[in-house]
KOLSE-639832 format. One line per 10 residues: number of its first residue (from 0); their letters; for each residue x, y, z of C-alpha. Coordinates in pm, 1 decimal, always signed. Layout:
N
NUM) A) X,Y,Z; ... $
***
This chain:
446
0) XXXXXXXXXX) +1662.9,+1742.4,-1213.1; +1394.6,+1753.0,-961.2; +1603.4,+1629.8,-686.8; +1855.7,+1878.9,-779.1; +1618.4,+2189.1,-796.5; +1499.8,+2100.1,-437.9; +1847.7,+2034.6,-293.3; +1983.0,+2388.6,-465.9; +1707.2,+2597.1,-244.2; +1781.7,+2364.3,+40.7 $
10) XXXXXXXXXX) +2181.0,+2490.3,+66.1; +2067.1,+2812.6,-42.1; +2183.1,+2795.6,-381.7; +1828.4,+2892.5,-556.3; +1647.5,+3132.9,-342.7; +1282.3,+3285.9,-275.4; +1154.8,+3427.9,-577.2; +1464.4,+3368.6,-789.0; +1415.3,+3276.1,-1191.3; +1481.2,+2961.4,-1287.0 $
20) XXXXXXXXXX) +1618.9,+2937.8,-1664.8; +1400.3,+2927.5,-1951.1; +1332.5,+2544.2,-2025.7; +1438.9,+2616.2,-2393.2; +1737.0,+2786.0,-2259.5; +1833.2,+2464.5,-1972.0; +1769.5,+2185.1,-2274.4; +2020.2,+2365.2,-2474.6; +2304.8,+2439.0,-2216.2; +2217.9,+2080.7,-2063.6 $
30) XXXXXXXXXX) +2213.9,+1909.3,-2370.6; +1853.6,+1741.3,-2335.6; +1507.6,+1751.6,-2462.5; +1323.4,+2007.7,-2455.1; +1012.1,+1749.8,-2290.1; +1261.9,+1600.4,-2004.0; +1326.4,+1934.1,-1905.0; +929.0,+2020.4,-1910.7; +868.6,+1747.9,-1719.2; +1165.5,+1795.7,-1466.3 $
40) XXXXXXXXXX) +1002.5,+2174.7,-1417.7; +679.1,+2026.9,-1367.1; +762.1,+1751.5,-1133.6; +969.0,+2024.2,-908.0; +631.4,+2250.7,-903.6; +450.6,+1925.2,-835.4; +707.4,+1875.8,-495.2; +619.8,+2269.4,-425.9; +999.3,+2357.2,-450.4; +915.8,+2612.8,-733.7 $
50) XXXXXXXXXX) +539.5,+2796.4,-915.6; +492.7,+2814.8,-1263.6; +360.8,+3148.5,-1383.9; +217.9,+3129.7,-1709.0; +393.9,+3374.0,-1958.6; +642.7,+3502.2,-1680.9; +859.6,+3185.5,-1589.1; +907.5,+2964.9,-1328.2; +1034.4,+3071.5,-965.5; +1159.6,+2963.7,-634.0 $
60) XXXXXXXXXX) +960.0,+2917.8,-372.4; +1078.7,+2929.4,-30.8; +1248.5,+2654.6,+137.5; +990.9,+2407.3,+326.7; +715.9,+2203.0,+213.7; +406.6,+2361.4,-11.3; +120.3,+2466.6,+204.4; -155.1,+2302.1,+119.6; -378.5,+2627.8,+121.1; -382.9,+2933.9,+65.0 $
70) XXXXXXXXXX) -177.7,+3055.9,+397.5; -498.5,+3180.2,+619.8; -532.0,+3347.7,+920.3; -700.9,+3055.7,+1089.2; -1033.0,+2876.9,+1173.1; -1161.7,+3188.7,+1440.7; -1431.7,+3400.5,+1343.7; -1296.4,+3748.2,+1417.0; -1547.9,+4057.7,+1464.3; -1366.4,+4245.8,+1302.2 $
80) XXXXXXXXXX) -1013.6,+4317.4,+1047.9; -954.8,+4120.6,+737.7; -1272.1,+3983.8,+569.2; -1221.9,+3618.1,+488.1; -1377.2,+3468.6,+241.0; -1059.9,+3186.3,+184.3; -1228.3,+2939.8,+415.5; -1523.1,+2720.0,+264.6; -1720.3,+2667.8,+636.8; -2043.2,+2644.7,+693.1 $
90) XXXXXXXXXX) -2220.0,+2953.0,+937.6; -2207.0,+2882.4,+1277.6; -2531.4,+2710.0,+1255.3; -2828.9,+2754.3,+1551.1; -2756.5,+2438.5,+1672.5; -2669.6,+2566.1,+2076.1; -3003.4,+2530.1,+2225.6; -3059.8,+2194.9,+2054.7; -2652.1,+2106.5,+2180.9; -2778.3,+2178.7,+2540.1 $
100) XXXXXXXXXX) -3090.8,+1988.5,+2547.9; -2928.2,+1719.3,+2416.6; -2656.4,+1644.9,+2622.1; -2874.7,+1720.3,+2944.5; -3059.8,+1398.3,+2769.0; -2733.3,+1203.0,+2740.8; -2673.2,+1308.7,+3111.8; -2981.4,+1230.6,+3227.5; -2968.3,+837.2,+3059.3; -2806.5,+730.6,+3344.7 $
110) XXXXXXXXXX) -2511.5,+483.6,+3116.1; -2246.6,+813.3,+3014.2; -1949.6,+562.6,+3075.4; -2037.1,+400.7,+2727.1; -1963.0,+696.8,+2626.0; -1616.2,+656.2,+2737.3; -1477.4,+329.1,+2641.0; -1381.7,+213.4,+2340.8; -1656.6,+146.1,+2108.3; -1659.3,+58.2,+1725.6 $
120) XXXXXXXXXX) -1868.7,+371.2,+1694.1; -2036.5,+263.1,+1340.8; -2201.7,-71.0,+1473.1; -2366.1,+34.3,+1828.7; -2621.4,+234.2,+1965.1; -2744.0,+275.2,+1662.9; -2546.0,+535.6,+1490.5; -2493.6,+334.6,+1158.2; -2861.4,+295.1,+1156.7; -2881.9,+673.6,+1158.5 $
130) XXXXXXXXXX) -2632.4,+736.0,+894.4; -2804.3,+483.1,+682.9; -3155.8,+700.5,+714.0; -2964.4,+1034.0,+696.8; -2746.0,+946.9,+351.4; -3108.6,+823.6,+254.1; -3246.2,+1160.1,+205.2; -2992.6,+1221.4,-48.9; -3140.8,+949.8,-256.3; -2891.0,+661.6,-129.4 $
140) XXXXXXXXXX) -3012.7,+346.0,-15.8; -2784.5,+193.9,+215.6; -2776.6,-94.0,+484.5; -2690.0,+21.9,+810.5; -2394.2,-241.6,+770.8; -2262.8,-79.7,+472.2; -2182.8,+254.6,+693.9; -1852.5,+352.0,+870.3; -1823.1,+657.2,+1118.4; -1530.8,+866.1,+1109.5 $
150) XXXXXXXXXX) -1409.5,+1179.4,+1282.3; -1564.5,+1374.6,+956.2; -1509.9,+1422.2,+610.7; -1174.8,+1510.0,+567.3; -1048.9,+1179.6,+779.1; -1318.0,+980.9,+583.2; -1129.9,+1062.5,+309.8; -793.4,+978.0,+463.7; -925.9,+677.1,+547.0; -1045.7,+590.6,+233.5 $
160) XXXXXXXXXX) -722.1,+684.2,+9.3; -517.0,+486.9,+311.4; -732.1,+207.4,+199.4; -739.8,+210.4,-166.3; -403.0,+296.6,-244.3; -46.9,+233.4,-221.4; +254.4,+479.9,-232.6; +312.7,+530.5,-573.8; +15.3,+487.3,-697.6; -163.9,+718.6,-961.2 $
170) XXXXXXXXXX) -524.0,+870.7,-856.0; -759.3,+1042.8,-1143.1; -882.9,+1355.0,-981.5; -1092.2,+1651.8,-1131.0; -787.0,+1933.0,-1274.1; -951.0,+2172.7,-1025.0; -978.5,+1936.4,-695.4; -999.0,+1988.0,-321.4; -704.9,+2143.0,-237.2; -631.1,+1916.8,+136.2 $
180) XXXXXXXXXX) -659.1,+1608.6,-65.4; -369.4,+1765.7,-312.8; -146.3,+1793.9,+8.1; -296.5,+1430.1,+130.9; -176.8,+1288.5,-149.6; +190.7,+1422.1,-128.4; +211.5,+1303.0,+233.0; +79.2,+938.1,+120.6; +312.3,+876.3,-181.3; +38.2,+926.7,-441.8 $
190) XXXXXXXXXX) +61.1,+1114.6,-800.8; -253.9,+1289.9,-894.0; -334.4,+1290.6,-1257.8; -547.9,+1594.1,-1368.7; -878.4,+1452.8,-1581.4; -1026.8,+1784.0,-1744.9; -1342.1,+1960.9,-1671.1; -1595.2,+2132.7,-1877.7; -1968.2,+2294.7,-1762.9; -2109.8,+1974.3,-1657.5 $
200) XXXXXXXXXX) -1838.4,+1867.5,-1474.8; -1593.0,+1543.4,-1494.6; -1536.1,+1507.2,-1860.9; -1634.1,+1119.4,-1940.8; -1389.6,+1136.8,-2280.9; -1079.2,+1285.2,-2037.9; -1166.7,+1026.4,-1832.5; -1126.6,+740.1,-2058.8; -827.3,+863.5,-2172.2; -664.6,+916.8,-1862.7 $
210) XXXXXXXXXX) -752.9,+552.6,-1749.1; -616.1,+422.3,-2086.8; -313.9,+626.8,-2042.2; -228.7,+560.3,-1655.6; -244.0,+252.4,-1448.7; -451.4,+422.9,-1190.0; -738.7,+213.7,-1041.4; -856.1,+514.9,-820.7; -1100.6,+803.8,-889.7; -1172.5,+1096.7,-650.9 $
220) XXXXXXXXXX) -1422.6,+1332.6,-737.1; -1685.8,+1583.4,-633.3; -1965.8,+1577.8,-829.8; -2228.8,+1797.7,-664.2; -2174.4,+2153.3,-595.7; -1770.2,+2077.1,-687.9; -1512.8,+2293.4,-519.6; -1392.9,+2545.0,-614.5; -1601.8,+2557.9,-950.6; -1922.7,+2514.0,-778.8 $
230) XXXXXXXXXX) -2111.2,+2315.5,-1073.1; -2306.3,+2013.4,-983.4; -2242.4,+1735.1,-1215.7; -2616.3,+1613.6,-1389.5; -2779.5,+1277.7,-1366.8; -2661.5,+1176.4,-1743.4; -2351.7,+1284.6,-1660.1; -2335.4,+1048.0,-1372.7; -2409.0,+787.1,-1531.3; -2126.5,+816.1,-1779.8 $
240) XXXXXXXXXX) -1889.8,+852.6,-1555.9; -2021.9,+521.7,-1353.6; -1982.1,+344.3,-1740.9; -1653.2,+440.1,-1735.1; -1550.5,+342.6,-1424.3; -1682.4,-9.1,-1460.1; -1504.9,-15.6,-1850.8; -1198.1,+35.5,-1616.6; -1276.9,-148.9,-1315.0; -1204.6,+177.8,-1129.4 $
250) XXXXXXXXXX) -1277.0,+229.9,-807.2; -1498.1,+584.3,-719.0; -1426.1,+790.6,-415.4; -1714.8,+1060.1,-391.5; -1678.3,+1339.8,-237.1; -2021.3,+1467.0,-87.5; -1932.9,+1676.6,+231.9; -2190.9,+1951.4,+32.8; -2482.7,+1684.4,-70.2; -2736.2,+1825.1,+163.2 $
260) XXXXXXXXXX) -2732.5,+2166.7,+87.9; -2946.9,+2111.8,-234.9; -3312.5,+2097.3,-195.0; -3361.7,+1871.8,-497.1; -2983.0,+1714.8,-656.6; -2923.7,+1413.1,-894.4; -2851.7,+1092.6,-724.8; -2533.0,+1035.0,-608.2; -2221.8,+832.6,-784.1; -2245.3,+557.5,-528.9 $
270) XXXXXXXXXX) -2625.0,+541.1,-660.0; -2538.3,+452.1,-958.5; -2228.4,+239.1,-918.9; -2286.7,+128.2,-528.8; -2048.0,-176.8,-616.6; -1724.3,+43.6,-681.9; -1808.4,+366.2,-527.6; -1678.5,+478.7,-147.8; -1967.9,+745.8,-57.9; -1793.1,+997.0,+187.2 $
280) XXXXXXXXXX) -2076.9,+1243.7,+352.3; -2052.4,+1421.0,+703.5; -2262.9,+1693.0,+925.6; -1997.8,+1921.5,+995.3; -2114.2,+2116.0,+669.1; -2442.8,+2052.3,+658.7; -2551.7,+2080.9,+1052.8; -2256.4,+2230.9,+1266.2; -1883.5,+2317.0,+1166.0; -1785.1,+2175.5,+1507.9 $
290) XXXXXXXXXX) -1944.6,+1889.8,+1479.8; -1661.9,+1629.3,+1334.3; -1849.5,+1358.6,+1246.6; -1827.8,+1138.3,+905.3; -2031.6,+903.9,+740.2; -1855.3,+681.3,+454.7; -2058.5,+416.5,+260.0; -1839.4,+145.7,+152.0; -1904.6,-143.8,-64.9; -1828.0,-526.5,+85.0 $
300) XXXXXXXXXX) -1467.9,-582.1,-116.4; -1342.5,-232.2,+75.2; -1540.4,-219.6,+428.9; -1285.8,-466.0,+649.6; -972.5,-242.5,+506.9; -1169.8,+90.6,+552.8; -1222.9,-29.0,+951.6; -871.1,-96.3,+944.8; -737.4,+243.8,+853.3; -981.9,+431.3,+1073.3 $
310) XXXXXXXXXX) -853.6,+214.2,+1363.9; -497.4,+261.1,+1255.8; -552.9,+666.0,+1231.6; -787.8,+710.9,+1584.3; -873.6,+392.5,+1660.8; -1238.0,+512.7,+1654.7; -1429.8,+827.5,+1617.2; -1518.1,+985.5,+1956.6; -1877.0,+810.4,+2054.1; -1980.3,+1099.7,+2205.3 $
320) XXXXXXXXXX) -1978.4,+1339.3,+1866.1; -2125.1,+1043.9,+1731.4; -2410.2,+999.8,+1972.7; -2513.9,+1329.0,+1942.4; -2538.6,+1322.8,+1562.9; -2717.6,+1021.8,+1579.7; -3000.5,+1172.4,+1821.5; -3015.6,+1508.0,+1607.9; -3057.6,+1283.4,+1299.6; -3368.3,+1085.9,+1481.0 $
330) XXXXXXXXXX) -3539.0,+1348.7,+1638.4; -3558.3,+1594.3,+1333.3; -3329.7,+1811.6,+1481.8; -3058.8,+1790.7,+1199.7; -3318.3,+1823.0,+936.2; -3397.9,+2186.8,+1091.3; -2985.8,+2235.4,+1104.8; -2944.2,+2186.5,+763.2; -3260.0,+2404.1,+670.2; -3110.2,+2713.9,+862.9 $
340) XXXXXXXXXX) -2761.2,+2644.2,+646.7; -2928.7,+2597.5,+357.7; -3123.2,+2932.4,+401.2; -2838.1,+3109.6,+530.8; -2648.1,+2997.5,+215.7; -2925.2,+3164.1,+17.4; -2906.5,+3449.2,+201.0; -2577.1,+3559.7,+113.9; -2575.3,+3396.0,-220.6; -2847.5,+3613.3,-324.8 $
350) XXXXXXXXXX) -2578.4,+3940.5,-218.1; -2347.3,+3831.0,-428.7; -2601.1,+3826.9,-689.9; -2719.9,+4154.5,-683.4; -2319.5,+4260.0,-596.4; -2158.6,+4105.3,-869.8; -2185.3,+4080.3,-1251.2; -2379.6,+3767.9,-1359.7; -2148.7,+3701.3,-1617.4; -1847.3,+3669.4,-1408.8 $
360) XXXXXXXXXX) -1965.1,+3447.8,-1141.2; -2039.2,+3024.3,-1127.8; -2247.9,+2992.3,-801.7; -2595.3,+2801.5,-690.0; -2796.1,+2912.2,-472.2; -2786.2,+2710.0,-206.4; -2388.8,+2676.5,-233.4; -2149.9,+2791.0,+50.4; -1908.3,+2952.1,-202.2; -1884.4,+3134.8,-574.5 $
370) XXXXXXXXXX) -1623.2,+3073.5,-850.9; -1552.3,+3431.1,-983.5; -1379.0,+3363.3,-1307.4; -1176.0,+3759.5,-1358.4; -1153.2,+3981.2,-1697.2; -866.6,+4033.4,-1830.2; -635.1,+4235.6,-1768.1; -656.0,+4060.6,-1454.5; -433.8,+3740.8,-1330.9; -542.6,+3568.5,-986.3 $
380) XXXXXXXXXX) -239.7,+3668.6,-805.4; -227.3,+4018.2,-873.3; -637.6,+4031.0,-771.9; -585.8,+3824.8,-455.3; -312.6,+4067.9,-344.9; -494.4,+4369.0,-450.4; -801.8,+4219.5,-244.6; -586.7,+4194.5,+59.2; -465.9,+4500.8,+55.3; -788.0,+4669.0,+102.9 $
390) XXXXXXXXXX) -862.6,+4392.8,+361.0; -1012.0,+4084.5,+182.2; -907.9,+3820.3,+180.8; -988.8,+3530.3,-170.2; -823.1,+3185.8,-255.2; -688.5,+3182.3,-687.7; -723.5,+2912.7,-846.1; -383.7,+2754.4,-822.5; -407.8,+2638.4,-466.6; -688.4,+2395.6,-621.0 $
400) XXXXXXXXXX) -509.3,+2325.6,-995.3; -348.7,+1967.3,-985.8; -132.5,+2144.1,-1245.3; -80.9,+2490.3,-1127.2; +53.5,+2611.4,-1447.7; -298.5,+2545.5,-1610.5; -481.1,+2730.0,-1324.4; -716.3,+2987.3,-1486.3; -758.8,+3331.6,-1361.3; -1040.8,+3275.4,-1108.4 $
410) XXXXXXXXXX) -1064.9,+3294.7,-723.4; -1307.1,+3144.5,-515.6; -1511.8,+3314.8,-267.9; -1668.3,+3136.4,+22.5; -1935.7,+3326.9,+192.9; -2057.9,+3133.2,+482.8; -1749.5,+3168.4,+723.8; -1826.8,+3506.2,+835.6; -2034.4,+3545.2,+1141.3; -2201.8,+3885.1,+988.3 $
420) XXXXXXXXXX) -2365.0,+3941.1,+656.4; -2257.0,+4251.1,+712.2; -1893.9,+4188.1,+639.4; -2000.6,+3952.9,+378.0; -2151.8,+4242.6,+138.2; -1923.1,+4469.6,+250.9; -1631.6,+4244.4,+127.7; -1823.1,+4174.8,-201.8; -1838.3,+4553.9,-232.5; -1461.2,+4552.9,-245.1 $
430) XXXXXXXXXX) -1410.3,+4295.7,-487.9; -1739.8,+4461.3,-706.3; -1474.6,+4777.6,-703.0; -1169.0,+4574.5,-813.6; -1380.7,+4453.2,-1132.0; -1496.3,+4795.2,-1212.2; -1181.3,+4938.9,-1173.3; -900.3,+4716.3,-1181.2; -620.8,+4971.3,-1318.6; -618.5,+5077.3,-936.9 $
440) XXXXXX) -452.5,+4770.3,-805.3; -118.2,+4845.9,-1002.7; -30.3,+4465.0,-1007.2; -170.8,+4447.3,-1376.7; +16.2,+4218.7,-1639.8; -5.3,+4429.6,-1951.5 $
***
């Protein structure tokens, strides 16, 4: 039935926007279950050829794959026109003057053609041995031969699923997960199942069940400052989780691209299960946005596959991002990085604070973006289009919902990608005036 929904808006059949039947209404004229159909409906919103709106229907999307975002202007920084608050970046940083001096150094060192060759760039000059001391400050102790480099996060993580799974396999992720890693895992064959959340995070009975109900030997997570819900999963919590996975022999991947923004933060997953747990940190968040550079922390049974997919993807990360991470790291210069995003985070955390009611938002204070869970009569689609009509622009809660159908009616704000603070309160001001008066935005579902 899948197959056949997605070939129907192919020819042109089913269009943009059109109603598909009532499920009820298909089991009867089709002479099926009412479940097969449920689960035909969801598999086609699954494949992105239709969107489930709770209490309305389901409808056609148009032809093409699903985006895996939110469709955003892009990754500039404009002065000026729509205020975006879609893209969860860190602020430019103050890194320039500590760039230049830098790579006068690397000029001046007299050997810049190592710089150009191929190089396994986590086992020389001394980067893994940086990323072994920089993951330490998070509480992680790790050999400098445990560490792989990667062209940041988001290929760390590519790397790591390339690794782990096969297509076809099932991977336990968080109902509310990164949204890339949802489109990842449609271009690498993999089913996601949803494990439920509550206000600690990762729910440890969810999980159990899942595993006993699902063959999957994966688990993806991100357990501090989680997006898009923002919590930060506690140490008990942790160790749960960890319990689980070894009840399971699953294997962890943790997602900590936002581990250093924390001034104090419960030690990580890979902590407390180093033997099954694929740490995967970077700098790009916590330093500079440009600066692509990953650090994963594998255990021995994964490393020589991990290697493997990084060389199959880029062969290696580019040795000179990596050098000049590595000299930031040893000469303190990334430790005052991360202190200027970690104020800077503050900064405009504290607006939204005094912008927004208390009992609306999930944020920390040192966190890049908010989860702004919206009264009724509110639903997330009809705020996010109100928003960007007066020239704001938010992300709802389906683009992260593993089952979009479930999403709640939430949007998350990210507050860092704006150059101005400026812009940042005034665009909170907006959204403030959509909460006080949301009659205004005529989109309501009465």
């Amino acid at each position: 039935m899948a197959e056949a929904i997605g070939d129907a808006i192919a020819a042109g059949r089913l269009t943009d926007g059109e109603r598909l039947p009532p499920q009820r209404n298909l089991a009867f004229r089709l002479g099926l279950s009412l479940n097969t159909v449920s689960r035909a409906y969801a598999e086609a919103i699954g494949r992105g050829f239709v969107r489930g709106e709770v209490g309305r229907g389901t409808f056609v999307r148009a032809a093409g794959p699903l985006p895996a975002v939110a469709p955003v202007a892009g990754l500039d920084r404009p002065d000026g026109g729509v205020i975006d608050f879609s893209l969860n970046l860190p602020a430019p940083g103050a890194g320039a003057e500590a760039l230049a001096a830098t790579l006068a150094a690397i000029g001046g060192s007299g050997d810049l053609a190592r710089h150009l060759d191929h190089r396994p760039g986590d086992r020389v000059d001394g980067h893994a041995a940086a990323a072994a001391a920089w993951l330490g400050r998070l509480g992680l102790d790790t050999d400098p031969d445990e560490m792989v480099v990667t062209a940041g996060a988001q290929h760390g993580l590519t790397v790591a699923l390339l690794a782990l799974t096969l297509p076809g396999d099932a991977v336990l992720v968080e109902a509310l997960t990164y949204a890339p890693a949802k489109a990842l895992a449609r271009h690498l064959g993999l089913k996601l199942v949803p494990v439920a959340m509550d206000v600690a995070g990762l729910s440890p009975a969810a999980l159990d069940a899942a595993c006993r109900a699902t063959a999957a030997r994966t688990l993806y997570c991100l357990p501090t400052l989680h997006t898009p819900t923002t919590v930060t999963m506690p140490t008990d919590r942790r160790a749960e989780i960890a319990a689980i996975a070894r009840t399971h022999d699953l294997t962890i991947v943790e997602d900590d691209v936002f581990g250093f923004l924390p001034p104090t933060r419960p030690p990580p997953l890979a902590q407390v299960a180093p033997e099954r747990t694929v740490f995967v940190s970077s700098v790009s968040k916590c330093l500079a946005p440009g600066l692509r550079v990953g650090y994963l922390r594998i255990p021995a049974k994964h490393r020589a596959a991990v290697r493997a997919a990084v060389h199959l993807t880029c062969w290696m990360p580019p040795p000179l991002m990596a050098e000049i991470a590595t000299r930031w790291i040893t000469d303190g210069t990334a430790e005052r990085l991360n202190a200027h995003q970690r104020a800077e985070a503050e900064t405009r955390q504290a607006i939204a604070a005094r912008l927004l009611p208390a009992d609306a938002i999930s944020a920390d204070p040192h966190g890049f973006h908010l989860w702004l869970q919206l009264p009724p009569p509110w639903r997330a689609d009809a705020f996010r289009a109100a928003a960007e009509r007066r020239g704001v622009r938010v992300v709802t809660a389906e683009t992260f919902a593993v089952d979009p159908p479930q999403a709640p009616q939430s949007v998350r704000l990210c507050l860092t990608h704006e150059t101005a603070r400026e812009r940042v309160e005034a665009g909170l001001s907006v959204i403030a005036g959509l909460l006080e008066d949301p009659a205004e935005s005529g989109e309501l579902v009465v």
